[in-house]
ZAMARGU-4260 file (C-alpha; in steps of 0.2 Angstrom, whole numbers, plus 5000, padded with zeros to 4 digits):
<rodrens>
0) 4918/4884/5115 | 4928/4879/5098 | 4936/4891/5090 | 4934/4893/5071 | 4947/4890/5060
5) 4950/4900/5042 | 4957/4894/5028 | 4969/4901/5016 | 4963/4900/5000 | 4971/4886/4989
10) 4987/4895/4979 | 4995/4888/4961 | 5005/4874/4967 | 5003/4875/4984 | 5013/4894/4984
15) 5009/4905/4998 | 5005/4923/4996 | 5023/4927/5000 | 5031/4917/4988 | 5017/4925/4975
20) 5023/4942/4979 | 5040/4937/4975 | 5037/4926/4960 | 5028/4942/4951 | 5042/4954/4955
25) 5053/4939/4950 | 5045/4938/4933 | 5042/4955/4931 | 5064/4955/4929 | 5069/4962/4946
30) 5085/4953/4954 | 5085/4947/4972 | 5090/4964/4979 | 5075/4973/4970 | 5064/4962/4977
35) 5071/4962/4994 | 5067/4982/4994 | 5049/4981/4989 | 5044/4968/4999 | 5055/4976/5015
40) 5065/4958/5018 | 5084/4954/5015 | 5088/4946/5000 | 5093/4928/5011 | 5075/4928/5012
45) 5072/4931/4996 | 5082/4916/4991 | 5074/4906/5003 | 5058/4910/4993 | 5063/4908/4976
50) 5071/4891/4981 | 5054/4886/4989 | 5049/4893/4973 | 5056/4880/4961 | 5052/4866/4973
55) 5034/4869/4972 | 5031/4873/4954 | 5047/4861/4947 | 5058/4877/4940 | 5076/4877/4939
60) 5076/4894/4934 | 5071/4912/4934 | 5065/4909/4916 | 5054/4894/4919 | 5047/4904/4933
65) 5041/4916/4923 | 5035/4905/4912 | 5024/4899/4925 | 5017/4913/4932 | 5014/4920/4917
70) 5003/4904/4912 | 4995/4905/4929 | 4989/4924/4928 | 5002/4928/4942 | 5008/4942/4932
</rodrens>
């Protein structure tokens, strides 16, 4: 028997639902140890994320985040 497969539903620019989470706190104006609390990580990871972050959506900065999640209906 094959087994069935789900699919996550496509995310703006390929972001996955953790990197979402963060990007809104992000643009919200919490630093990387805010949003390592709320989400219950360390703030490495949180860094890992927000570099991901830029990667996918071609930011250099927090600002250029925001930007983008604002214009995506992220926040």
């Amino acid at each position: 028997m094959r087994s069935k497969v789900t699919k996550r539903p496509e995310q703006a620019s390929g972001l996955t639902g953790r990197e979402i989470e963060v990007l809104r706190l992000l643009a919200r104006g919490l630093q990387t140890k805010q949003i390592a609390r709320e989400l219950v990580i360390t703030p490495r990871t949180v860094d890992h994320h927000i570099s991901h972050i830029y990667t996918k959506i071609g930011a250099s900065h927090r600002v250029g985040a925001s930007l983008f999640a604002t214009e995506h209906g992220l926040v």
